[in-house]
PDB file of N, CA, C and O in Angstrom:
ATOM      1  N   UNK A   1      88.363  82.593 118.545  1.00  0.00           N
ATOM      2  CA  UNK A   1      88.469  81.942 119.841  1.00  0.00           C
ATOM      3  C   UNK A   1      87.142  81.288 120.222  1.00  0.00           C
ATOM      4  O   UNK A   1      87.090  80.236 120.860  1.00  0.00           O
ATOM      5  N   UNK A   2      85.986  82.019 119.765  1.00  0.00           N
ATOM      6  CA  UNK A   2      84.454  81.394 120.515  1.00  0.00           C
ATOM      7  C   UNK A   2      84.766  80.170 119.710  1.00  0.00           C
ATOM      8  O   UNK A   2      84.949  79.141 120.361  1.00  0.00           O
ATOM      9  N   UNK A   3      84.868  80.094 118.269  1.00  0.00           N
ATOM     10  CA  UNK A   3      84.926  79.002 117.522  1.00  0.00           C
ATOM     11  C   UNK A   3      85.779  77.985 118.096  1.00  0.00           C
ATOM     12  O   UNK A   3      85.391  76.817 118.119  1.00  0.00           O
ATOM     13  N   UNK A   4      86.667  78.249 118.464  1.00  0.00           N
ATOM     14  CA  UNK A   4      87.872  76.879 119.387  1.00  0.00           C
ATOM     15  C   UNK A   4      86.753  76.518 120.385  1.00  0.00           C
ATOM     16  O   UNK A   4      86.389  75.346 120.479  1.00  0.00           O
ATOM     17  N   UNK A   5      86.194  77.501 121.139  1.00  0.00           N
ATOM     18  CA  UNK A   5      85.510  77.045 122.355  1.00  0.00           C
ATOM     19  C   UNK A   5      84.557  76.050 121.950  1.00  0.00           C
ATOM     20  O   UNK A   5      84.544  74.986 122.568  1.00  0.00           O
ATOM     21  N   UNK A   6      83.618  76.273 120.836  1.00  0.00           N
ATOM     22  CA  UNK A   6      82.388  75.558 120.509  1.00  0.00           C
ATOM     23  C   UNK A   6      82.495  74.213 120.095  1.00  0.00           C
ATOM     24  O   UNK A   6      81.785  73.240 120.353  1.00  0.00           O
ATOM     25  N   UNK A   7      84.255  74.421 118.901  1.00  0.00           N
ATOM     26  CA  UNK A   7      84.316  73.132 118.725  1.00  0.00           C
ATOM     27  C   UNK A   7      84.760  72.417 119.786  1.00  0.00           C
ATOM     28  O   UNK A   7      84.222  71.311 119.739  1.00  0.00           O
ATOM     29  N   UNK A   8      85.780  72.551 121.107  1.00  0.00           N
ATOM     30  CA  UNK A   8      86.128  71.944 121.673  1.00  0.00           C
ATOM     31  C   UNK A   8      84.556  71.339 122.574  1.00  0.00           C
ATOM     32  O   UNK A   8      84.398  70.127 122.720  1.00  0.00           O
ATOM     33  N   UNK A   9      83.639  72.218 123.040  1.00  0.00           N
ATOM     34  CA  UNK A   9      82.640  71.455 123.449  1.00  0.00           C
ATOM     35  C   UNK A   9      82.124  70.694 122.608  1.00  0.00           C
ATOM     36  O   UNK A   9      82.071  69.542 123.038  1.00  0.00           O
ATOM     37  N   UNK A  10      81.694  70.824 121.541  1.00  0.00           N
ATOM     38  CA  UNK A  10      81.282  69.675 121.052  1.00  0.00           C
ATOM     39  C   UNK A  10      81.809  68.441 120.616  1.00  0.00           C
ATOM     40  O   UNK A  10      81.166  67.430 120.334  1.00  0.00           O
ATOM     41  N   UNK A  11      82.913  68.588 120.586  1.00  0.00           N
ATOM     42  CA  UNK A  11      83.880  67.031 120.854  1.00  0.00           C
ATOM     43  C   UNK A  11      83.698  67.241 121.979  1.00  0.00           C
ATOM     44  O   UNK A  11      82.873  66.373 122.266  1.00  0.00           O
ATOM     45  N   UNK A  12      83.847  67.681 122.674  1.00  0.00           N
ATOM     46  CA  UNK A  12      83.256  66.543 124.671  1.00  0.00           C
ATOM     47  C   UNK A  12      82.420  66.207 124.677  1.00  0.00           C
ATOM     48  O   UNK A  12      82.251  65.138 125.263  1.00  0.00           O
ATOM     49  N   UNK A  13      81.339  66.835 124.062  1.00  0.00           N
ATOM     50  CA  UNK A  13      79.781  66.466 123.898  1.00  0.00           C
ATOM     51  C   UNK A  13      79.730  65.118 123.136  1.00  0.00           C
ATOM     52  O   UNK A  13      79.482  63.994 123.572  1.00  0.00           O
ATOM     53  N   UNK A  14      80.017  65.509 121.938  1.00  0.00           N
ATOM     54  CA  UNK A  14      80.145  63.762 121.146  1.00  0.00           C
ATOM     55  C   UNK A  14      81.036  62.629 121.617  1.00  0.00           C
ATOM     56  O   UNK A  14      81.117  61.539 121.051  1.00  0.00           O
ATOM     57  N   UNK A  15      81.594  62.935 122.539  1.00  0.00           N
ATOM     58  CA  UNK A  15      82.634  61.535 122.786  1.00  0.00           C
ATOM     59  C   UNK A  15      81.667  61.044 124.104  1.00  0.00           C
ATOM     60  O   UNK A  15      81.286  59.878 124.206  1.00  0.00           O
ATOM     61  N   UNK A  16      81.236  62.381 125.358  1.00  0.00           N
ATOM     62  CA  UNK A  16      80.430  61.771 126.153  1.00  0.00           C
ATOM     63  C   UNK A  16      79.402  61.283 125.669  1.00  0.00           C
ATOM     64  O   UNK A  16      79.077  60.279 126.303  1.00  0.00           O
ATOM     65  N   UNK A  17      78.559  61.573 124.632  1.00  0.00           N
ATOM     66  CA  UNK A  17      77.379  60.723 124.053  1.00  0.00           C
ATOM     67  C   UNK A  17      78.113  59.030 123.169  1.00  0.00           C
ATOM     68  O   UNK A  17      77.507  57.960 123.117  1.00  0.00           O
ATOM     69  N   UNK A  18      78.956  59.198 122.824  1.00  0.00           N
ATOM     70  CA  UNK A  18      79.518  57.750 122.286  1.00  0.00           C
ATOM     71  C   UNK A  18      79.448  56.974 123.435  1.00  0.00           C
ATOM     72  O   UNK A  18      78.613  56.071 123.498  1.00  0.00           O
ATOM     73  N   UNK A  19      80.414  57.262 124.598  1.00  0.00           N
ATOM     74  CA  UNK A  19      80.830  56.649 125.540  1.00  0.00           C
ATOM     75  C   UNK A  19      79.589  56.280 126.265  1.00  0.00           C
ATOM     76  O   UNK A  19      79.258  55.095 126.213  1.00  0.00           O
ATOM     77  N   UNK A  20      78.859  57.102 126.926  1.00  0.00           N
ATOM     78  CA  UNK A  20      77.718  57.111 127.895  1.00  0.00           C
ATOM     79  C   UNK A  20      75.989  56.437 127.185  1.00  0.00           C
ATOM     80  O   UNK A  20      75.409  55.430 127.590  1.00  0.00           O
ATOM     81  N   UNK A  21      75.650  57.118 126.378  1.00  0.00           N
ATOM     82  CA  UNK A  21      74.184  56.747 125.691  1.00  0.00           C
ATOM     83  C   UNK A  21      74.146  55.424 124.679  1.00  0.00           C
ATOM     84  O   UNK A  21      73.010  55.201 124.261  1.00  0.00           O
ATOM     85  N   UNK A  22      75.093  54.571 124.240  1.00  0.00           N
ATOM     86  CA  UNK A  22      75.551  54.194 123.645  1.00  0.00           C
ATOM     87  C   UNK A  22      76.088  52.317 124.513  1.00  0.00           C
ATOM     88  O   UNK A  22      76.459  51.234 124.061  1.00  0.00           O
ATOM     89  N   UNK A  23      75.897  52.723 125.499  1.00  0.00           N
ATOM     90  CA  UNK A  23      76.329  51.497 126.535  1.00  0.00           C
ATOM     91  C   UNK A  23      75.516  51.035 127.327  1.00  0.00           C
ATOM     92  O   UNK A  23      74.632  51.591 127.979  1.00  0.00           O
ATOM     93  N   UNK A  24      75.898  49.765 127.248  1.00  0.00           N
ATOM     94  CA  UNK A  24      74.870  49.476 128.428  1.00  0.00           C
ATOM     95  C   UNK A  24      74.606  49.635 129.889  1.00  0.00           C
ATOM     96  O   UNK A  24      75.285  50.433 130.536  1.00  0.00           O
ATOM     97  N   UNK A  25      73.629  48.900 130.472  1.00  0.00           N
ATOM     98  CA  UNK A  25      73.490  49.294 131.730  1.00  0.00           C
ATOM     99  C   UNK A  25      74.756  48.560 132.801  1.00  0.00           C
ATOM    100  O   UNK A  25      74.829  48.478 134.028  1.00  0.00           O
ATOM    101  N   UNK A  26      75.440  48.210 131.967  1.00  0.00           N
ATOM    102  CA  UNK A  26      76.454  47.175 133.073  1.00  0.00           C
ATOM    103  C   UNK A  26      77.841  48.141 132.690  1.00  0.00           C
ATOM    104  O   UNK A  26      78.774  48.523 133.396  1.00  0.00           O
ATOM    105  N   UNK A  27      77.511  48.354 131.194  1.00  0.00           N
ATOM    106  CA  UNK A  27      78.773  49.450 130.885  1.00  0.00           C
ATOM    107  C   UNK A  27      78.758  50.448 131.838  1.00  0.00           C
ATOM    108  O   UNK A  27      79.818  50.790 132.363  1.00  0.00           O
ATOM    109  N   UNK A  28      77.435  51.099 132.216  1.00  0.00           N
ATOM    110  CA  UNK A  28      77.144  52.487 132.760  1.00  0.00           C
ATOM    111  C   UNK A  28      77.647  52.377 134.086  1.00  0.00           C
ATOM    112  O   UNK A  28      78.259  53.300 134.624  1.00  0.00           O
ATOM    113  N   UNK A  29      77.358  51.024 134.767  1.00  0.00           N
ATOM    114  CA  UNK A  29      78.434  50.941 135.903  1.00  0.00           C
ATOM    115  C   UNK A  29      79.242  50.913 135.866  1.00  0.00           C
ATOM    116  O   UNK A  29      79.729  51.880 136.453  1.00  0.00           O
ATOM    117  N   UNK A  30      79.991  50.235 135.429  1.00  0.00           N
ATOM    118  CA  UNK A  30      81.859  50.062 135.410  1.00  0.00           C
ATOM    119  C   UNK A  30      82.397  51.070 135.103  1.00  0.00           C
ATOM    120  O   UNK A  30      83.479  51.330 135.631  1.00  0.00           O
ATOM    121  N   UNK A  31      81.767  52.050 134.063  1.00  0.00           N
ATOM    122  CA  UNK A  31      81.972  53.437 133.866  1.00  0.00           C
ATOM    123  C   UNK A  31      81.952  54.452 135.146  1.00  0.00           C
ATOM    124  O   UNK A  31      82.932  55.098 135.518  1.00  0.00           O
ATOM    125  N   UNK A  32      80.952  54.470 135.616  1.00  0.00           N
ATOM    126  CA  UNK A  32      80.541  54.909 136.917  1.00  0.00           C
ATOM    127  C   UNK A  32      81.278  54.853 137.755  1.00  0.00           C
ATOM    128  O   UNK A  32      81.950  55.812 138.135  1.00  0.00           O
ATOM    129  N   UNK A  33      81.328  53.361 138.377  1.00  0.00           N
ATOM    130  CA  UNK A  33      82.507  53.089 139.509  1.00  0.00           C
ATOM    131  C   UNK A  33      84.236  53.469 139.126  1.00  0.00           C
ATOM    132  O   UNK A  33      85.116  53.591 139.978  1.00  0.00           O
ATOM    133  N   UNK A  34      84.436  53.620 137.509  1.00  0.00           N
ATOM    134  CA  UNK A  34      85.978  53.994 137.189  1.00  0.00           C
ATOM    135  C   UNK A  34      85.810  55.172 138.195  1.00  0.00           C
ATOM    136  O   UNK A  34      86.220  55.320 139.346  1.00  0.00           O
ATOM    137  N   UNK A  35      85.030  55.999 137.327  1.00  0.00           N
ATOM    138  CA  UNK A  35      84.999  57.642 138.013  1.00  0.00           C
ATOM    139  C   UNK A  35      84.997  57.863 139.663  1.00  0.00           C
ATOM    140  O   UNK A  35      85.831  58.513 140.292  1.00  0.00           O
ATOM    141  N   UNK A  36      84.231  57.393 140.022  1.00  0.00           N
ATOM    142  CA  UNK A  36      84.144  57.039 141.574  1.00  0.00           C
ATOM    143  C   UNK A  36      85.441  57.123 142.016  1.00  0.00           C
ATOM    144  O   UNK A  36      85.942  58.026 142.685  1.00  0.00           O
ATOM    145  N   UNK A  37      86.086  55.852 141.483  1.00  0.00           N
ATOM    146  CA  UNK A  37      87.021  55.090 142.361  1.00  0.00           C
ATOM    147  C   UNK A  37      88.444  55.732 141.818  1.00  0.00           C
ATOM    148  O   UNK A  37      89.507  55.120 141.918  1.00  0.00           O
ATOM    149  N   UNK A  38      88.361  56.640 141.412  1.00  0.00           N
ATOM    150  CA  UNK A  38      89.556  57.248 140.229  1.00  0.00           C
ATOM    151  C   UNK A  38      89.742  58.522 141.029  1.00  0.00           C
ATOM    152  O   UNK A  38      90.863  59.022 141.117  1.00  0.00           O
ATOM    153  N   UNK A  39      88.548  59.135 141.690  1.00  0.00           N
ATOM    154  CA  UNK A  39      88.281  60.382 141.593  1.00  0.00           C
ATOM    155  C   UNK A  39      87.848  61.483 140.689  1.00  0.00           C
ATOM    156  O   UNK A  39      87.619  62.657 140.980  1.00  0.00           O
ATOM    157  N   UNK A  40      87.781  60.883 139.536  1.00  0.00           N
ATOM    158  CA  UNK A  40      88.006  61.674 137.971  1.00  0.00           C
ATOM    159  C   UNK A  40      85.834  62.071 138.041  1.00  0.00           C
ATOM    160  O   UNK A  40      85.239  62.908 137.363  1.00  0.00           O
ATOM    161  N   UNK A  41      85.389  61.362 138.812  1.00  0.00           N
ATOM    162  CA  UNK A  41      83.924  62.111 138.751  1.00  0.00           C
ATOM    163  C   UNK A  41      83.767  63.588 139.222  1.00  0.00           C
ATOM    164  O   UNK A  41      82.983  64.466 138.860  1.00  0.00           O
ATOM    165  N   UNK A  42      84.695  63.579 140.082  1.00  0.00           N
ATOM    166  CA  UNK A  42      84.582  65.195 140.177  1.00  0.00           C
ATOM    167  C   UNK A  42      84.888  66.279 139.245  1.00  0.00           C
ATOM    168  O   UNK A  42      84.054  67.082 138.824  1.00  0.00           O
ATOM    169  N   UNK A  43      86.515  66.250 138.852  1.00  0.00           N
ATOM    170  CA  UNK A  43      86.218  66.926 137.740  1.00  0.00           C
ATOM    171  C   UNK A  43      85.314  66.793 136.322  1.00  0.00           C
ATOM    172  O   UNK A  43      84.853  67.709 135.641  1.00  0.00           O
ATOM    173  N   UNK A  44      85.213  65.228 136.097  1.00  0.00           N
ATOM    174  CA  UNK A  44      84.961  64.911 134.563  1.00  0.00           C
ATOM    175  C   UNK A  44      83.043  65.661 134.303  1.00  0.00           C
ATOM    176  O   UNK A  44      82.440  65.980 133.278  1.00  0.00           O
ATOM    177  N   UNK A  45      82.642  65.681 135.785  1.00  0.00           N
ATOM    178  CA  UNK A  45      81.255  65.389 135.397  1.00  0.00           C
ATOM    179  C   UNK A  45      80.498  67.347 135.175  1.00  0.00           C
ATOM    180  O   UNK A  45      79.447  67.736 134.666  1.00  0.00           O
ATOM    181  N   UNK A  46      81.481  67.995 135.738  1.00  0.00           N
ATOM    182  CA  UNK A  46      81.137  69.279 135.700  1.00  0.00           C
ATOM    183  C   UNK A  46      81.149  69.789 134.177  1.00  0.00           C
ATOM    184  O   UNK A  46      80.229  70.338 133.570  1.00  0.00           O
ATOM    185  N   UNK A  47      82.594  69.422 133.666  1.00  0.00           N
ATOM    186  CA  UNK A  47      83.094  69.646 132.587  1.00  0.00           C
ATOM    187  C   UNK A  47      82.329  69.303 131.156  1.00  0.00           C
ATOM    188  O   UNK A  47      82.229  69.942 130.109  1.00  0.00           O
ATOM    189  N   UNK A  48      81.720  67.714 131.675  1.00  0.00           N
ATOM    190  CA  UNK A  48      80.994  67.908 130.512  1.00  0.00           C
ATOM    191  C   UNK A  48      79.524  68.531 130.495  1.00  0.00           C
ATOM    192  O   UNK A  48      78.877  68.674 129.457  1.00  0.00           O
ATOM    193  N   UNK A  49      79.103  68.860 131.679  1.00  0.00           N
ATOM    194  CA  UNK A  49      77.498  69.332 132.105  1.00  0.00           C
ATOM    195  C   UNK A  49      78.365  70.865 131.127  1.00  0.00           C
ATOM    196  O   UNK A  49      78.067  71.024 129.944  1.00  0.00           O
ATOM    197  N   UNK A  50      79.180  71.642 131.682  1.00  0.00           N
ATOM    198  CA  UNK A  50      79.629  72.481 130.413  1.00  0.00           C
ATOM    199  C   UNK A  50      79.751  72.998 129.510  1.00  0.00           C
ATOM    200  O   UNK A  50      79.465  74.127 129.110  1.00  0.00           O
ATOM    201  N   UNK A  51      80.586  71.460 128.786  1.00  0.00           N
ATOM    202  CA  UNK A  51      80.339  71.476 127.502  1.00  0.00           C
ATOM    203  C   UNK A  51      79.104  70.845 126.810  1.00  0.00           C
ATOM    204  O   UNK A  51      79.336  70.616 125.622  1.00  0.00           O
ATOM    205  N   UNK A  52      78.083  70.561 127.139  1.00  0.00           N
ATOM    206  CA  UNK A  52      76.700  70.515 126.954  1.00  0.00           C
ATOM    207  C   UNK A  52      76.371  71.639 126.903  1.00  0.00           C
ATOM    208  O   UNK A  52      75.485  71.896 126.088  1.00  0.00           O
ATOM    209  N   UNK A  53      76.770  72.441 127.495  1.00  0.00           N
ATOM    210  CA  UNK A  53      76.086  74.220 127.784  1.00  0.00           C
ATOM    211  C   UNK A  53      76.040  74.852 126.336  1.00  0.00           C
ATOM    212  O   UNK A  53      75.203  75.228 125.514  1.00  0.00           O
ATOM    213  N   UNK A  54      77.614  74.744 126.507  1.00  0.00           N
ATOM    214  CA  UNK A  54      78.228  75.586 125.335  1.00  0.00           C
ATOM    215  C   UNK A  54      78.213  74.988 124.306  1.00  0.00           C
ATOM    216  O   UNK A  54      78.086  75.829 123.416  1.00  0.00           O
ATOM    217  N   UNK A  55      78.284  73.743 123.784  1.00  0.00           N
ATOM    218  CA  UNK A  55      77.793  73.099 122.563  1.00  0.00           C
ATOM    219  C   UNK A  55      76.641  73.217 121.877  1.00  0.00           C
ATOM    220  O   UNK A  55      76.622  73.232 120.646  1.00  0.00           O
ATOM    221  N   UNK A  56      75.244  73.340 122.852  1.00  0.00           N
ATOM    222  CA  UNK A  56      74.059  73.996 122.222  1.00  0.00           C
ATOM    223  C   UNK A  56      74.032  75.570 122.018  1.00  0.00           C
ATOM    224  O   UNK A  56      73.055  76.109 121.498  1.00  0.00           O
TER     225      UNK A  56
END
């Protein structure tokens, strides 16, 4: 089970680093404002602070 856990963080970890570090600064907005304007920043942003945790 830890093993499901670790891998599942680290696929959140690697998809938020594709998506996010990887884009530009105009990407990083439009990205930004999705979340905003979606509502999805609330949950999305905890989740991956998270799986950052648990991935290292």
């Amino acid at each position: 089970m830890a093993g499901l856990i670790q891998r599942t963080a680290q696929a959140i970890d690697d998809m938020w680093q594709s998506i996010w570090h990887d884009s530009s600064t105009t990407e990083k907005v439009v990205i930004a404002i999705f979340l905003i304007v979606t509502g999805l920043a609330i949950p999305v942003i905890p989740i991956v602070w998270l799986a950052r945790i648990v991935a290292r």
